[in-house]
N, C-alpha and C positions, 0 to 999 in steps of 0.2 A: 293698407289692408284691402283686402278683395271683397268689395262686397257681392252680396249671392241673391239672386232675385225671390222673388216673394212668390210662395205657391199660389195659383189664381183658376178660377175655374174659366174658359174660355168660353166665348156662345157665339153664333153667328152673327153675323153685324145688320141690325136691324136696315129693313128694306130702307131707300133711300137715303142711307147715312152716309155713303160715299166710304171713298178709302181712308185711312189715316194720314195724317199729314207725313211730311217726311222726320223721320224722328229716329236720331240713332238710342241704343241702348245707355243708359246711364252708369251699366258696371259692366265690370271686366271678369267674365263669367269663368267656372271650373274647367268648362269642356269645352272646343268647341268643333263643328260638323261643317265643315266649310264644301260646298259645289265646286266642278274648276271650269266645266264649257259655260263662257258667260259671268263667270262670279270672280274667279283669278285670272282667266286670259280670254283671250278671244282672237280664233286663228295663233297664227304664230310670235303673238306679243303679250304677256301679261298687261292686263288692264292700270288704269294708274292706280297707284297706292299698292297696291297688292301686297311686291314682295315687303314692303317696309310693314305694313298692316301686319303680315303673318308673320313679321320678324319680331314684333312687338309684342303678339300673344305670347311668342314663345321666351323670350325676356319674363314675361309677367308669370310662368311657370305654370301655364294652364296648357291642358291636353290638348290635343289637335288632330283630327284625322279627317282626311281627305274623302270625298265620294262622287262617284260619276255614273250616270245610266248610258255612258260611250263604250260600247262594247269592241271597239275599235284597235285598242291598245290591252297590253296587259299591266298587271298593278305596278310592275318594275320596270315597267317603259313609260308609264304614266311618271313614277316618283323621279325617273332621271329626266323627263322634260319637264317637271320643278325644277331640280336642281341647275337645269340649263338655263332657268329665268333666276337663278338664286336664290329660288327659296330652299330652304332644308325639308327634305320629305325623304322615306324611307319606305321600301315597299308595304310594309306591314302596315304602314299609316295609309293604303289607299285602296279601297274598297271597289270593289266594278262590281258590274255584273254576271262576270263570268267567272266568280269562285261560288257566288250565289246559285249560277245555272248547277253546275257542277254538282253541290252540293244538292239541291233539290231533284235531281236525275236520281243520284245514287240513294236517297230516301226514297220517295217514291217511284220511281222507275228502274230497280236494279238489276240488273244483268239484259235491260234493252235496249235494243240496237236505236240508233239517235240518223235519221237524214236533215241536213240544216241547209236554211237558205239561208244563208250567212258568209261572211270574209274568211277568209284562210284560219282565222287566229280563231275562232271559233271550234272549228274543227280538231285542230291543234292542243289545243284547253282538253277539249272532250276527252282525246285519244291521250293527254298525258295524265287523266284520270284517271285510267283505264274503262272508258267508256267507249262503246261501238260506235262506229259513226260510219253511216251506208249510202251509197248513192241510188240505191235500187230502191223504191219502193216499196216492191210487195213486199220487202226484210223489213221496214220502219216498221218500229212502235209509235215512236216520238217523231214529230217533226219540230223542229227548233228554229222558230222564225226570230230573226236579228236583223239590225243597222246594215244594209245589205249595200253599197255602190256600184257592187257587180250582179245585181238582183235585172234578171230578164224571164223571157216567156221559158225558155228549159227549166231553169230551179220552180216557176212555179207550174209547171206539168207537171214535176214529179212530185210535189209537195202534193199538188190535187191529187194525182193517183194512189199516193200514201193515205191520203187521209177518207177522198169518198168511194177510194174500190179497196182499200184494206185495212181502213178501220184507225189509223195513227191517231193519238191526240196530239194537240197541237199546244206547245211550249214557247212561249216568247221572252226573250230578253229584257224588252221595257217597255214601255206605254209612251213615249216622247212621238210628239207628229211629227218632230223638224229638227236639229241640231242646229245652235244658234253659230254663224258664222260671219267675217266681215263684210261679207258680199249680200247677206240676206239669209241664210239657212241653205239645209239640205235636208232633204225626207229621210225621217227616222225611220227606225222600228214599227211604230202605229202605221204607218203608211205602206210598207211589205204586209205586216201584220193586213191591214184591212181587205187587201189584194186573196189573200191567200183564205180567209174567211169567207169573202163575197163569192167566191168560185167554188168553197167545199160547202159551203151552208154548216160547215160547225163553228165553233166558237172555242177561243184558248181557254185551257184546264188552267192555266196559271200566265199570268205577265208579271214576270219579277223586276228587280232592279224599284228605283222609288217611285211612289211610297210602297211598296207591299212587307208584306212580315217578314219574307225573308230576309233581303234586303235589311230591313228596322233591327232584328235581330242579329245580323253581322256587325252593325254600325253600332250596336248597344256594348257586345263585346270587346270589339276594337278598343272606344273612347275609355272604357271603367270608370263612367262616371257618372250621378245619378241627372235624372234625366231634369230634375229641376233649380238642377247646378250649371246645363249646357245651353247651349243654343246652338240651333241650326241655321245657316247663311246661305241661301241659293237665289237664281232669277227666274224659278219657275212656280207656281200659285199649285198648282195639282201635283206635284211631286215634294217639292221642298216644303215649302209651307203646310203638307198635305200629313207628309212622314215625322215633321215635328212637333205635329198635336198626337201623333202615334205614339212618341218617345216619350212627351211628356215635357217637351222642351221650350224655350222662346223661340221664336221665327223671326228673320232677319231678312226681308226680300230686297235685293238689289236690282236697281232699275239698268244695268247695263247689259242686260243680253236679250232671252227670251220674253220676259213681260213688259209691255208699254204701262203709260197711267189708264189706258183709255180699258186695257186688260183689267185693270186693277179693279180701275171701276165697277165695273159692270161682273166683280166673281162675288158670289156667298161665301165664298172664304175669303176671309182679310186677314194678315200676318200683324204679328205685334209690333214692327218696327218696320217701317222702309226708308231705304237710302239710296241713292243715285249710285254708289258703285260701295266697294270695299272698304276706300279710303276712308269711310265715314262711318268705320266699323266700330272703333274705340271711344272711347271716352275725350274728349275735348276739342278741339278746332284740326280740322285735317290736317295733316302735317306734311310741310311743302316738300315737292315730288323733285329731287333731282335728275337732271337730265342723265337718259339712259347713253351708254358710252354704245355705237353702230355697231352689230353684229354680224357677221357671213350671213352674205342668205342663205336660207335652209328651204326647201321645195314643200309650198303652202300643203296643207293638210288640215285636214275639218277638225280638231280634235277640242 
């Protein structure tokens, strides 16, 4: 039988108490909201335990849907690089940021022309929404600041020109400083984001992707399941752990990507449960990791 966690009111972790020991959850919850940069792989190899851990939930008959603030990929390029580490994932199970953007343009910004400092797929997304998407400034309403690796001084000249000689507000994708990778990271979102603020002196109307409502509100319809049946699993203290006192849910911080102990320490938000990786997601003694059989190399990628 599956037991179901106990409703509880959370509070912040009184000064000096430090973080929680490491402590996996005791049940095998209804839902669950798993991260992937850092929580399921890292670079081009799932993390250990991963695929067997998420083989396991789904064994155990409990919901599962994936979430990323990598605006990077789209949600069915994201579920087929699951499948290429073998786990089962389906596009409709994985949530980005960019059905989120989408969706909040065409509520509040609709029939506005969109210029983005962003990757290809960005743009792409936009235009198969039918949303405008302009290179010219003075035509922006919107500027849509993203995960940018081709981000230089032209995309942000015209972001400035959109925003402090024509008025644009300015839309971002996610709030992440860094994407966790095997080398050390790469400048997220927050770091185009801060570039393109410091030079217009305005500030984003919105940064989607987690934690914010949007975002909460995709992940809530996705799972269908109430929020103190699920738990949410990421490596990040301000997104993950941040979005699942939003939901209403347990927090599950993993120490293999983005947060160190030394992080952990030193946040006002403490999660209800931390674990060294995935593998130590379930209920009883990790379960031994057999050795993965060598794959073609594939051309590294931050994802």
């Amino acid at each position: 039988m599956r037991l179901r966690p106990a409703s509880r009111q959370r509070s912040p972790a009184p000064p000096g108490a430090g973080p929680p020991a490491r402590r996996r959850p005791p049940q095998v919850f209804a839902g669950y909201v798993v991260d992937l940069d850092g929580t399921v792989y890292l670079g081009d190899e799932p993390l250990p335990g991963a695929v067997e851990t998420l083989a396991r939930i789904r064994d155990a008959g409990s919901r599962l849907v994936f979430l990323t603030n990598n605006p990077l990929r789209s949600a069915a390029s994201y579920a087929e690089r699951l499948r290429e580490f073998s786990v089962q994932a389906e596009e409709r199970e994985v949530v980005t940021p960019l059905a989120v953007l989408t969706g909040y343009l065409k509520e509040h910004h609709r029939g506005a022309a969109v210029l983005t400092v962003a990757e290809p797929l960005v743009d792409q997304s936009l235009a198969a929404a039918g949303i405008e998407v302009t290179s010219e400034p003075s035509a922006a309403d919107v500027v849509v600041v993203s995960f940018d690796r081709t981000f230089d001084y032209t995309k942000l000249l015209r972001a400035f020109r959109a925003v402090h000689k024509h008025g644009a507000v300015i839309v971002a994708t996610n709030p992440d400083p860094f994407c966790p990778t095997p080398d050390g990271g790469l400048p997220d979102c927050a770091a185009v984001l801060a570039a393109v603020e410091a030079c217009t002196g305005a500030r984003a109307e919105a940064v989607l992707g987690k934690p914010g409502p949007q975002m909460a509100a995709e992940v809530r319809a996705r799972l269908g399941v109430p929020g103190a049946e699920a738990t949410m699993v990421g490596d990040r203290i301000l997104t993950d752990v941040a979005m699942s006192r939003a939901l209403g849910m347990t927090s599950v911080l993993v120490l293999s990507g983005a947060t160190t102990e030394r992080n952990l320490a030193g946040s006002a938000v403490q999660p209800d449960y931390v674990i060294d990786g995935i593998a130590d997601l379930l209920p009883g003694p990790p379960q031994p990791q057999p050795m993965r059989q060598p794959q073609p190399a594939r051309p590294r990628e931050p994802k």
